[in-house]
Residue frames relative to the residue before (quaternion, step in Angstrom):
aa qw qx qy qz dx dy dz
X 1.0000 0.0000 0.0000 0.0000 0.00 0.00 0.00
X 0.6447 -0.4258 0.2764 0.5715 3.87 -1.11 0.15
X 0.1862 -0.8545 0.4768 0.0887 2.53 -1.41 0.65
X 0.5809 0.5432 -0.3123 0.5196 3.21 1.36 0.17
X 0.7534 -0.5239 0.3214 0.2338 3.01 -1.59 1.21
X 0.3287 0.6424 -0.6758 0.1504 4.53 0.02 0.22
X 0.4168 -0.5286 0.7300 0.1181 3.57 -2.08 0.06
X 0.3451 -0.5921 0.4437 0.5775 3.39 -0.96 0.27
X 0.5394 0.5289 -0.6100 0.2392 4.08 -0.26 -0.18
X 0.7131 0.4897 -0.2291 0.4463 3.62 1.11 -1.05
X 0.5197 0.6101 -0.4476 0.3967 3.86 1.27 -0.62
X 0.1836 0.6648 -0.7159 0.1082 3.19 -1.50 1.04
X 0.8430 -0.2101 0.1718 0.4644 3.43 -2.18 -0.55
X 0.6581 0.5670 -0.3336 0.3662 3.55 0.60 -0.45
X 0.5915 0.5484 -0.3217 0.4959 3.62 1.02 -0.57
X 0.5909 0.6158 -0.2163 0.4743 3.43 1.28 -1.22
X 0.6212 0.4216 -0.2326 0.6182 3.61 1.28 -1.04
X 0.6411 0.3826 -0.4306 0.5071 4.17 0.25 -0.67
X 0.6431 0.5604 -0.3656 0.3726 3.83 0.66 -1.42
X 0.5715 0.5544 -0.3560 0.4892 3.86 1.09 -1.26
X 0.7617 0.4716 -0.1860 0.4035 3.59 -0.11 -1.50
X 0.6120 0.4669 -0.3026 0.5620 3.63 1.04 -0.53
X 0.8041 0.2954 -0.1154 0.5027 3.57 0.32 -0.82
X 0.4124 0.7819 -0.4144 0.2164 3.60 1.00 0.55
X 0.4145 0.7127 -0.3441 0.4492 3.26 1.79 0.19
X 0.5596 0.7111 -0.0974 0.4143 2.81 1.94 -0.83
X 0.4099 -0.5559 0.5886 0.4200 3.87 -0.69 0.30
X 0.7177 -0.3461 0.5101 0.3239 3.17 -1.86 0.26
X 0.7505 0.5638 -0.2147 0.2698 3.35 0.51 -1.48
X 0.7518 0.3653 -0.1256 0.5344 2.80 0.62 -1.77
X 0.4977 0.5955 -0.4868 0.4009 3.95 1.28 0.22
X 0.5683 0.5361 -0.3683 0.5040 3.27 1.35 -1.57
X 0.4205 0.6874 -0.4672 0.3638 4.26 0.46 -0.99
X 0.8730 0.1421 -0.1382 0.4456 3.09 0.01 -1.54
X 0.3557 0.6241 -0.5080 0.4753 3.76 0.99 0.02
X 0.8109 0.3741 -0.2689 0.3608 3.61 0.04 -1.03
X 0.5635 0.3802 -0.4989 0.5376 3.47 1.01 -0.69
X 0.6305 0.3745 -0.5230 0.4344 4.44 -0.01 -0.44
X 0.6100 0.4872 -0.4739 0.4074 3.46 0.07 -0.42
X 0.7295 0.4453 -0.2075 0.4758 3.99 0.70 -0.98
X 0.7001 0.3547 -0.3886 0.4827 3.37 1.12 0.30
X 0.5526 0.5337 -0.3661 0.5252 3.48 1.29 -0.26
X 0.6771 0.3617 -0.4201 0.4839 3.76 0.76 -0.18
X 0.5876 0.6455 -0.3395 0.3505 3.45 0.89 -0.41
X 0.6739 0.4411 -0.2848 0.5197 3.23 1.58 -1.22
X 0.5546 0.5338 -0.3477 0.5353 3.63 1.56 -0.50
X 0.6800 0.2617 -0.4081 0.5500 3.98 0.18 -0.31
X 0.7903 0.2893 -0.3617 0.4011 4.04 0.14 0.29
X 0.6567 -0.5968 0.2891 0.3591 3.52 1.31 0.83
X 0.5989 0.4801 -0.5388 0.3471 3.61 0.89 -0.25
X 0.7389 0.2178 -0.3330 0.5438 3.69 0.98 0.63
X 0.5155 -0.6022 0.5344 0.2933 3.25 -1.67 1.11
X 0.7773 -0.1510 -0.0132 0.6107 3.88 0.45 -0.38
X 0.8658 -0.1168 0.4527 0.1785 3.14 -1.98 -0.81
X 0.1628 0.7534 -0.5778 -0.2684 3.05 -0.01 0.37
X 0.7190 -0.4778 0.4354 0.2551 3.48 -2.24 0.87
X 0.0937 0.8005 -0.5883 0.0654 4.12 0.58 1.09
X 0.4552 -0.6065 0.5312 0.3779 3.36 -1.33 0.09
X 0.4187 -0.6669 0.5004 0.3599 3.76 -1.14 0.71
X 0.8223 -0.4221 0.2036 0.3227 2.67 -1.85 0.51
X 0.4885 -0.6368 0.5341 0.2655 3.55 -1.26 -0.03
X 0.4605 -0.5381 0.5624 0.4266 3.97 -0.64 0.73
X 0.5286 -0.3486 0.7416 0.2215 2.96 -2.22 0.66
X 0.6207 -0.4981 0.5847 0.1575 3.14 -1.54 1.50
X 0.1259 -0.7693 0.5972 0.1889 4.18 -0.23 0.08
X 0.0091 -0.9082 0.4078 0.0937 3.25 -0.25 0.86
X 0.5837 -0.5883 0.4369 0.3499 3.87 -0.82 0.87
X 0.3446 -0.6246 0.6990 0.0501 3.38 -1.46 1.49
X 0.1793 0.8195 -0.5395 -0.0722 3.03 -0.72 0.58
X 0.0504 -0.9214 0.3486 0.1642 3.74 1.09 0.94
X 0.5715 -0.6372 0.3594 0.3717 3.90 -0.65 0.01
X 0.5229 -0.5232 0.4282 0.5191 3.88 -0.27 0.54
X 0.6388 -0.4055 0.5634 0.3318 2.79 -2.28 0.21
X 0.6812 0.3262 -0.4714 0.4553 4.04 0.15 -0.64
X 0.6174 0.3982 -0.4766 0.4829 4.03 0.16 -0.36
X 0.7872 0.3832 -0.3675 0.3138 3.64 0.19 -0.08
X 0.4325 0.6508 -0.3274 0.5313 3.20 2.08 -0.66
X 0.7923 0.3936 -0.2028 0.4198 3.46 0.86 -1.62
X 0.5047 0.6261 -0.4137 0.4268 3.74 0.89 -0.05
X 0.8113 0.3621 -0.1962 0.4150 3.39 0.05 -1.77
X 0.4966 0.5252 -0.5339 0.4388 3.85 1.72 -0.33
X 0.6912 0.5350 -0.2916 0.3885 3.44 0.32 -1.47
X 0.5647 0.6003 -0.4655 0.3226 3.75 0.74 -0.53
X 0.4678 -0.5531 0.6079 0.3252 3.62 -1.36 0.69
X 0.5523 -0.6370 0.3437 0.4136 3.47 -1.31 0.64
X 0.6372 0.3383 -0.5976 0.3499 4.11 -0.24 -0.52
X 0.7638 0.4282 -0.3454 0.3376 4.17 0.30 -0.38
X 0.3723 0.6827 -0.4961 0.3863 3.74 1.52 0.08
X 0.5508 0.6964 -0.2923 0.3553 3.52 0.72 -1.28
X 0.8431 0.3729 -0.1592 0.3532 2.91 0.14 -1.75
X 0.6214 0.4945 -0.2520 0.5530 3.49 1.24 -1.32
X 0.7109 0.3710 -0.3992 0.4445 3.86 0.67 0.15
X 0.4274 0.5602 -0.4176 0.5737 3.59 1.51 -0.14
X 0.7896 0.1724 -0.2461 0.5350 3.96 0.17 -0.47
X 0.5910 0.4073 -0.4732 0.5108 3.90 0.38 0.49
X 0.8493 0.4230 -0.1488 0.2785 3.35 0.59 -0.99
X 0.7044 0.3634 0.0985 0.6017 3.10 1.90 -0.93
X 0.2571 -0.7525 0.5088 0.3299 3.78 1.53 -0.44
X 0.5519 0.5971 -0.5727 0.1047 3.56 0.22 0.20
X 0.6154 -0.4591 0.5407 0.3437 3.63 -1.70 1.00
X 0.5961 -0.5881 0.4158 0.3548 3.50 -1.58 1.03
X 0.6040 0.6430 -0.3273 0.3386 3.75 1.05 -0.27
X 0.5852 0.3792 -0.2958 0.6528 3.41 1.57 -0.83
X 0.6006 0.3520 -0.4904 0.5243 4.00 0.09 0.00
X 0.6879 0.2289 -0.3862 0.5704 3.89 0.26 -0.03
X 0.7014 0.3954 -0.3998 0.4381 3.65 -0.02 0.02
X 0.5843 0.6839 -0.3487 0.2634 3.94 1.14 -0.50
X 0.0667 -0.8713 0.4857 0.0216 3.74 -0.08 0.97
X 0.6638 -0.3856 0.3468 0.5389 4.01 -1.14 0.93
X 0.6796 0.5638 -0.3314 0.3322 3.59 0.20 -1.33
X 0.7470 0.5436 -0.1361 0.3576 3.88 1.04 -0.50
X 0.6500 0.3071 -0.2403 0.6522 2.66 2.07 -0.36
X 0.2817 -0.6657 0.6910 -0.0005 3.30 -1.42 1.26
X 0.0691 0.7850 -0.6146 -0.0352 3.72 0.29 1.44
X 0.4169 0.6398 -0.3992 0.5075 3.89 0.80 0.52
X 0.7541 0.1780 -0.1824 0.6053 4.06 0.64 -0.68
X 0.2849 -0.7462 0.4785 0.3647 3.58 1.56 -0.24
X 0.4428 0.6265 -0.5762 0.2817 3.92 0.22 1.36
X 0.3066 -0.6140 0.6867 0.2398 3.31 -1.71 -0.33
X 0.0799 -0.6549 0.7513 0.0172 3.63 -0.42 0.53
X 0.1810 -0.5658 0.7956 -0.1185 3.35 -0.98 1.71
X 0.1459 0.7567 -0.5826 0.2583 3.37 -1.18 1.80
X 0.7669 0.0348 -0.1004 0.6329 3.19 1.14 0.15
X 0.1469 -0.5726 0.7941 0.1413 3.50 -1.85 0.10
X 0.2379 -0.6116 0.7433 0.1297 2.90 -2.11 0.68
X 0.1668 0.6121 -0.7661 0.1030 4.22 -1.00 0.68
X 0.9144 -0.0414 -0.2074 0.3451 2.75 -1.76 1.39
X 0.6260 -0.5750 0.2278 0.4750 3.89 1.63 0.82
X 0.5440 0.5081 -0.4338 0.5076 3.58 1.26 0.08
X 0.4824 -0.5377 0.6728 0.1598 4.16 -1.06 1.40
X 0.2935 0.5489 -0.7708 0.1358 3.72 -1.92 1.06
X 0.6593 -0.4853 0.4484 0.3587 2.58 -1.68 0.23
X 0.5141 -0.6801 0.3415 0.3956 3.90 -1.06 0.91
X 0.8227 -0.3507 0.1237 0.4299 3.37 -1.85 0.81
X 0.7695 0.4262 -0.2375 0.4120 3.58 0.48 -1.23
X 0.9337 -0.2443 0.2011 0.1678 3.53 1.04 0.51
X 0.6894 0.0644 0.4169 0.5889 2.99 0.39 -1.97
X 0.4616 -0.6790 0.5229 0.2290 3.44 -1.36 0.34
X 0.4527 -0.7702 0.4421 0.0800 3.92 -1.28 0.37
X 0.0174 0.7888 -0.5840 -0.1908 3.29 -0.62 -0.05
X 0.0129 -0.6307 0.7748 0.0417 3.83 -1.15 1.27
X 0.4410 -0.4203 0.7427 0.2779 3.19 -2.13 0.98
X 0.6643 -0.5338 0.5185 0.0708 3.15 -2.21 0.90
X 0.0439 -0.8856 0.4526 0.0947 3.35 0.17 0.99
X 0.7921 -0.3772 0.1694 0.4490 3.37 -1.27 1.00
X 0.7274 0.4899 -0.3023 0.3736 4.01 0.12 -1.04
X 0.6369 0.6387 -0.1262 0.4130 3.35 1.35 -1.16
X 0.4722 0.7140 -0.3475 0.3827 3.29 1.26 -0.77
X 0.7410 0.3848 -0.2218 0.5036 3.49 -0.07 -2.05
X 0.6725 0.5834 -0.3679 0.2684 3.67 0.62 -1.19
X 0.7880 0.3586 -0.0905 0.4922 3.51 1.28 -1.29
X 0.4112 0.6538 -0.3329 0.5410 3.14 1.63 0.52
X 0.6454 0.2165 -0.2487 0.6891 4.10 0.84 -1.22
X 0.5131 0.4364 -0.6064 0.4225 4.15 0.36 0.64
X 0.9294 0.2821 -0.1737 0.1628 3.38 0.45 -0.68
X 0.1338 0.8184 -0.3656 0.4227 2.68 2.50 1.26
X 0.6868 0.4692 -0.3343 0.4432 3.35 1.17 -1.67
X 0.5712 -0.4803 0.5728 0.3392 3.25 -1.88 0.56
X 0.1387 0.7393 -0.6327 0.1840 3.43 -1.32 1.87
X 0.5273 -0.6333 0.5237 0.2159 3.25 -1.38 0.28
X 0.4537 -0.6687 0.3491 0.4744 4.27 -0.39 0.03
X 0.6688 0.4826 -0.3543 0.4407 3.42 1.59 -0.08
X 0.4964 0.6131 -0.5005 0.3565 3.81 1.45 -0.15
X 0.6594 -0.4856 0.4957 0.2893 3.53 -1.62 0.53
X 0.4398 -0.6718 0.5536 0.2209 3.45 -0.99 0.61
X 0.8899 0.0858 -0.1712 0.4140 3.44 0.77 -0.71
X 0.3628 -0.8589 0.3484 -0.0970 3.60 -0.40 0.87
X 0.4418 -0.6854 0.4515 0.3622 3.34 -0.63 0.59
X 0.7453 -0.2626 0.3932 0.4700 3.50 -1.93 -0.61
X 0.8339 0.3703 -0.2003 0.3568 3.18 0.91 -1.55
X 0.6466 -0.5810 0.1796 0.4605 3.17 1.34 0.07
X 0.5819 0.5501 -0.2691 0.5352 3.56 1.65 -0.14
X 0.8537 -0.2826 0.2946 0.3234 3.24 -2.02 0.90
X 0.4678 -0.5497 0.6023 0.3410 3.69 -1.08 1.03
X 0.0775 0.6199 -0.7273 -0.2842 3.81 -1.43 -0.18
X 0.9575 -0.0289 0.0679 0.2788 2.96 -1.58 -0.40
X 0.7799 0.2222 0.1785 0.5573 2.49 0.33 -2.77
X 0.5073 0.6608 -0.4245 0.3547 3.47 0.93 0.67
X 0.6272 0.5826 -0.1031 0.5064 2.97 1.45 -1.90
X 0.8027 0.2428 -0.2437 0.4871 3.40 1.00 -0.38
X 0.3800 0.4750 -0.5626 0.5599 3.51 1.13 0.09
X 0.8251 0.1947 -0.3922 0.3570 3.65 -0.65 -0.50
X 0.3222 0.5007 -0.5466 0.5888 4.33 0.91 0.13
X 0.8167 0.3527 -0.3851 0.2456 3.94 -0.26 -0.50
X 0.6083 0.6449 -0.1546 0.4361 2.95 1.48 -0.98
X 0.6009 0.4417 -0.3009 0.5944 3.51 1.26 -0.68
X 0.4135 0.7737 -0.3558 0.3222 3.85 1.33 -0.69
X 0.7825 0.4006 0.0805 0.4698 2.39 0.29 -2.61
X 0.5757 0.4886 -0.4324 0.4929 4.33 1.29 -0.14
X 0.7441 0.5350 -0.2544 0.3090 3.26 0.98 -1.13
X 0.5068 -0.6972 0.3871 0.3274 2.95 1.92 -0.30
X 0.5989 0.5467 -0.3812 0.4440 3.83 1.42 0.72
X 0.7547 -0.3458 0.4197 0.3669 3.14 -1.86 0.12
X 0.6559 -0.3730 0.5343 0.3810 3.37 -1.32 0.58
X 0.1779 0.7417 -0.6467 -0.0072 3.30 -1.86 0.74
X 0.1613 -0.7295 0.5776 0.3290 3.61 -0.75 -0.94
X 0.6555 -0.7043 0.2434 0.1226 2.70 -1.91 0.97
X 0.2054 0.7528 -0.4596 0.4241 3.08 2.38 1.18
X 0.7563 0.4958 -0.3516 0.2420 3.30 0.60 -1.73
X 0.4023 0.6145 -0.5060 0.4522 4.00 1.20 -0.27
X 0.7345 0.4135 -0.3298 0.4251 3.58 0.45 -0.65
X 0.6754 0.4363 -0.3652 0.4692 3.27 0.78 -0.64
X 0.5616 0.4967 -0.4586 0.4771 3.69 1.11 -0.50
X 0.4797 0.4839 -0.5589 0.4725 4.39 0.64 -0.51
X 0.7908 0.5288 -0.2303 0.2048 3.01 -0.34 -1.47
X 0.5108 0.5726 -0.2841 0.5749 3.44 1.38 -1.34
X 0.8653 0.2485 -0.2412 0.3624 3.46 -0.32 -1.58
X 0.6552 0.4955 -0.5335 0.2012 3.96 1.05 0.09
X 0.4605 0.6523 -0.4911 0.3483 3.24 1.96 -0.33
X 0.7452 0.5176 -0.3253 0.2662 3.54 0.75 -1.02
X 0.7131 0.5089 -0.3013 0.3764 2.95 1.15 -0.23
X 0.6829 -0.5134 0.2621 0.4486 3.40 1.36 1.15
X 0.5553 0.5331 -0.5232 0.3656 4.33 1.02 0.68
X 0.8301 -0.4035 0.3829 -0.0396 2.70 -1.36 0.86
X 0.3488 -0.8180 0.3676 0.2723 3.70 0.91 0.89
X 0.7028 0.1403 -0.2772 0.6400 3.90 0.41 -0.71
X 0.5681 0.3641 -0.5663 0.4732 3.46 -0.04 1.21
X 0.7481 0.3601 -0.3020 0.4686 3.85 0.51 -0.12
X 0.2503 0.7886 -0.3499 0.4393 3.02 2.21 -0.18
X 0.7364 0.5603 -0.1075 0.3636 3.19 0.49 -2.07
X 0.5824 0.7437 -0.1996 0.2604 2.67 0.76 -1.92
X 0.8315 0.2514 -0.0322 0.4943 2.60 0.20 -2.29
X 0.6367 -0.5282 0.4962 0.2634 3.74 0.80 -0.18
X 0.5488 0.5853 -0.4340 0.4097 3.92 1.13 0.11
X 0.6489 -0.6364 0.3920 0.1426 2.93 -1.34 1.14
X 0.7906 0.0577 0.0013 0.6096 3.13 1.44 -1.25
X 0.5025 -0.6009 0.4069 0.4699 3.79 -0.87 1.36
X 0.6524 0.5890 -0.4167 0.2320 3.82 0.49 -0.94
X 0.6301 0.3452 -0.4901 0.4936 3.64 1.34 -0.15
X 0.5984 0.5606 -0.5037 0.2718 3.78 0.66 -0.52
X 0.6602 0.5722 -0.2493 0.4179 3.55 1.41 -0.35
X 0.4640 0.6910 -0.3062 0.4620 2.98 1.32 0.77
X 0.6841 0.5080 -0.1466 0.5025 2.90 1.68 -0.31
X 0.4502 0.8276 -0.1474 0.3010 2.91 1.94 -0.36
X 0.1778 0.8382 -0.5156 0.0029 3.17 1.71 0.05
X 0.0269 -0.6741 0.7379 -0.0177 3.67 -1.72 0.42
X 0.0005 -0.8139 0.5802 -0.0300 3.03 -1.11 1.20
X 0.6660 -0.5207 0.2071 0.4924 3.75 -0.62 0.14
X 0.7256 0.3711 -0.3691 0.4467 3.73 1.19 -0.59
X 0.6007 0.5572 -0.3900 0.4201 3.95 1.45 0.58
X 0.6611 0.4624 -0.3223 0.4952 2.59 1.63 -0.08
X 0.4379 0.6661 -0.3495 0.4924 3.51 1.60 0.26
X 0.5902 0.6049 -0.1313 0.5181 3.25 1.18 -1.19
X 0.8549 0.2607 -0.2218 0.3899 3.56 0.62 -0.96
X 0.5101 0.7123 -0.1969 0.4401 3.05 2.00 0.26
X 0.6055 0.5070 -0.1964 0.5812 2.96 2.07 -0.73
X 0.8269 0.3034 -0.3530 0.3157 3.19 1.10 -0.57
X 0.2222 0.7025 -0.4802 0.4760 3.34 2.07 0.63
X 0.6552 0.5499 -0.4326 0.2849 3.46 0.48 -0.84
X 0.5289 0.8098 -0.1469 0.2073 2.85 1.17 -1.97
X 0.8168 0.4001 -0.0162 0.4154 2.20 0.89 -1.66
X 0.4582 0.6515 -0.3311 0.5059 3.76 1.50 -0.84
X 0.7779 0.2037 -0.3027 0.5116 3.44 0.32 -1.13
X 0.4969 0.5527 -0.6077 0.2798 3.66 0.15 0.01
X 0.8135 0.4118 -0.1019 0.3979 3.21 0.82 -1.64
X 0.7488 0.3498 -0.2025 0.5253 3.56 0.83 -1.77
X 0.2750 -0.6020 0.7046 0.2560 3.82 -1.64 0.74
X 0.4701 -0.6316 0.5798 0.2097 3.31 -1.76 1.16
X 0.5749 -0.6027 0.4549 0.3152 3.14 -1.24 0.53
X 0.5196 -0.6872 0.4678 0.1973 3.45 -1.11 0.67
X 0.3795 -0.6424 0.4068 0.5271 4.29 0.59 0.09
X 0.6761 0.3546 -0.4670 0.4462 3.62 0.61 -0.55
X 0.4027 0.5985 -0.5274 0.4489 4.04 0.98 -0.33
X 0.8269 0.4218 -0.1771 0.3271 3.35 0.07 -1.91
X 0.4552 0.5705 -0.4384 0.5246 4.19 1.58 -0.85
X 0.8052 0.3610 -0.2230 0.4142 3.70 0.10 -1.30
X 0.3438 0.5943 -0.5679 0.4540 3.79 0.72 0.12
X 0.8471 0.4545 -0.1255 0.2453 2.65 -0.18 -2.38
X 0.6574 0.4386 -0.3931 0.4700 3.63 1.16 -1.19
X 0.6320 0.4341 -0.5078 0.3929 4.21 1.13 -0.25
């Protein structure tokens, strides 16, 4: 962190430049984070007089935008077949549902509500210690079609409403380096490229834009804090954008009457 000696009377554009360079391990964002909370005490000391002005800082820096690049539907179709059963679960909880490997280790009987068909995402588990998930707050995803059978032979086995839904071989809590030792192993059967057990999420997300939802609904979905990351996923390409043109049409003629030429002669002559 900085390291050199300033006050706020002495704090200026230069600290901002040592603070950047120190913290460059750092995302952009979570730099800009702590930029704003210094920026909110220096006006504070400036709206109660212990400063004479502002000081003149440079503004923040864009977030870096980074490329999604999720994995087709047949590599994910062909994974979660090929998957032995305690790790099918889990890899269909993040394809099917977008949860982060922490909510699939943190997900308990008591969260799923196979009667109203939901998930209530309420907690994560990293490094064995339970919080609340990244974005905060808790969620609610409807059960999608694959997920069913899967969370159905989970809730055959004898459980409690506080036991975990998904599970190792031996019968204990995913950790970390488990959950992804066995994600590789189904990899390396299936006969693919290295991955991680993010890109299932990025493959929810991808396929709910494509299927025609609604950003601050996949927002939810996925659990992001801000719509600008869910819009990352937003890929658009000239034949989706053909597609969404056709069904604009659709719609026009369902709804809008063309003009007639004598409509359109008498427009023009007003």
């Amino acid at each position: 962190m900085h390291s050199g000696i300033c006050t706020l009377h002495t704090f200026g554009p230069t600290d901002i430049t040592t603070i950047r360079a120190d913290l460059r391990h750092l995302a952009v964002s979570t730099v800009n984070n702590i930029e704003i909370a210094l920026r909110a005490v220096l006006q504070c000391a400036t709206t109660h007089g212990q400063l004479d002005r502002m000081p003149d800082l440079p503004s923040l820096r864009d977030p870096v935008t980074r490329q999604v690049n999720p994995p087709p539907p047949e590599d994910v179709s062909h994974v979660v077949g090929l998957a032995y059963d305690t790790i099918k679960l889990p890899l269909a909880l993040a394809a099917f549902a977008g949860l982060r490997s922490g909510e699939i280790r943190g997900l308990r009987f008591m969260d799923v509500d196979l009667g109203r068909g939901l998930i209530i995402v309420s907690q994560a588990i990293s490094r064995g210690v339970a919080d609340v998930p990244k974005s905060g707050d808790g969620r609610k995803i409807p059960i999608a079609a694959p997920l069913v059978p899967l969370l159905g032979q989970a809730f055959a086995r004898a459980h409690n409403p506080k036991d975990f839904v998904s599970i190792s071989r031996r019968g204990e809590p995913w950790g970390e380096g488990s959950l992804l030792h066995g994600f590789r192993r189904v990899l390396k059967k299936a006969k693919l490229p290295p991955a991680r057990m993010h890109d299932l999420r990025h493959f929810f997300v991808t396929e709910c834009f494509r299927a025609g939802a609604p950003a601050p609904d996949v927002q939810k979905l996925a659990g992001h804090r801000h719509l600008r990351v869910t819009q990352l996923y937003a890929h658009t390409d000239e034949e989706s954008q053909r597609v969404a043109i056709a069904a604009f049409s659709a719609r026009m003629a369902e709804r809008v009457r063309p003009a007639t030429s004598d409509e359109a002669v008498l427009a023009d002559e007003g």
